[in-house]
C-alpha positions as CSV (number, residue, x, y, z in Angstrom):
1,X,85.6,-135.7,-97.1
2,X,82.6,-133.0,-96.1
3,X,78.7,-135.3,-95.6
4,X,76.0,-132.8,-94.8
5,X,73.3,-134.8,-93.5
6,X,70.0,-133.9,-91.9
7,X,68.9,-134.6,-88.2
8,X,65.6,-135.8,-86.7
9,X,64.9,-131.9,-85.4
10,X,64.6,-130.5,-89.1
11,X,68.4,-128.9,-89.2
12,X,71.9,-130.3,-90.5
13,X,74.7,-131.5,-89.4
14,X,78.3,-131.7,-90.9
15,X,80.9,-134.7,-91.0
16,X,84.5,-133.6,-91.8
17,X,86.8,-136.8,-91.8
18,X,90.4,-137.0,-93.0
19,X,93.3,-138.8,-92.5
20,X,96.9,-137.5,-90.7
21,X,99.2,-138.4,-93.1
22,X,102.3,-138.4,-90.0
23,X,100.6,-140.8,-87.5
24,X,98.3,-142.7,-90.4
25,X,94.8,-142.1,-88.0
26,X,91.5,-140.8,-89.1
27,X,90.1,-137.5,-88.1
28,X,86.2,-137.2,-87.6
29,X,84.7,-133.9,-86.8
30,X,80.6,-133.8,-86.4
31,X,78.3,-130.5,-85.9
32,X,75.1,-130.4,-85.7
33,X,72.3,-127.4,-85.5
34,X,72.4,-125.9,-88.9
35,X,69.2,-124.5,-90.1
36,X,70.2,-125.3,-93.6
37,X,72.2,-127.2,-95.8
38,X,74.0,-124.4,-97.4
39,X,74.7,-123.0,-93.7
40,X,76.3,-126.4,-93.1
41,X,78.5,-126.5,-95.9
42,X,80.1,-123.4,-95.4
43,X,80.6,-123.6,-92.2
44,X,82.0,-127.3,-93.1
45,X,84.4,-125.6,-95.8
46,X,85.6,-122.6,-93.5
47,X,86.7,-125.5,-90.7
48,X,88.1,-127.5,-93.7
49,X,90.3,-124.6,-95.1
50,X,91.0,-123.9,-90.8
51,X,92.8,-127.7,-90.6
């Protein structure tokens, strides 16, 4: 699951979480500093596609 959410210093961040199917535990991987929301999501989708 991608959230994009924005941060108190007008940018965006990115939360990718998912869960490892062989040891049953969650991921959680949080970025911050976009200047947009668009900028977030692709950069969210290109680490997505990288996992």
């Amino acid at each position: 699951m991608i959230s994009i959410k924005p941060c108190d210093d007008n940018t965006f961040s990115y939360v990718i979480e998912s869960l490892d199917r062989e040891t049953g535990k969650r991921k959680r991987i949080v970025r911050k500093g976009f200047a947009s929301k668009n900028e977030a999501m692709e950069a969210a989708e290109a680490k997505s596609k990288e996992m």
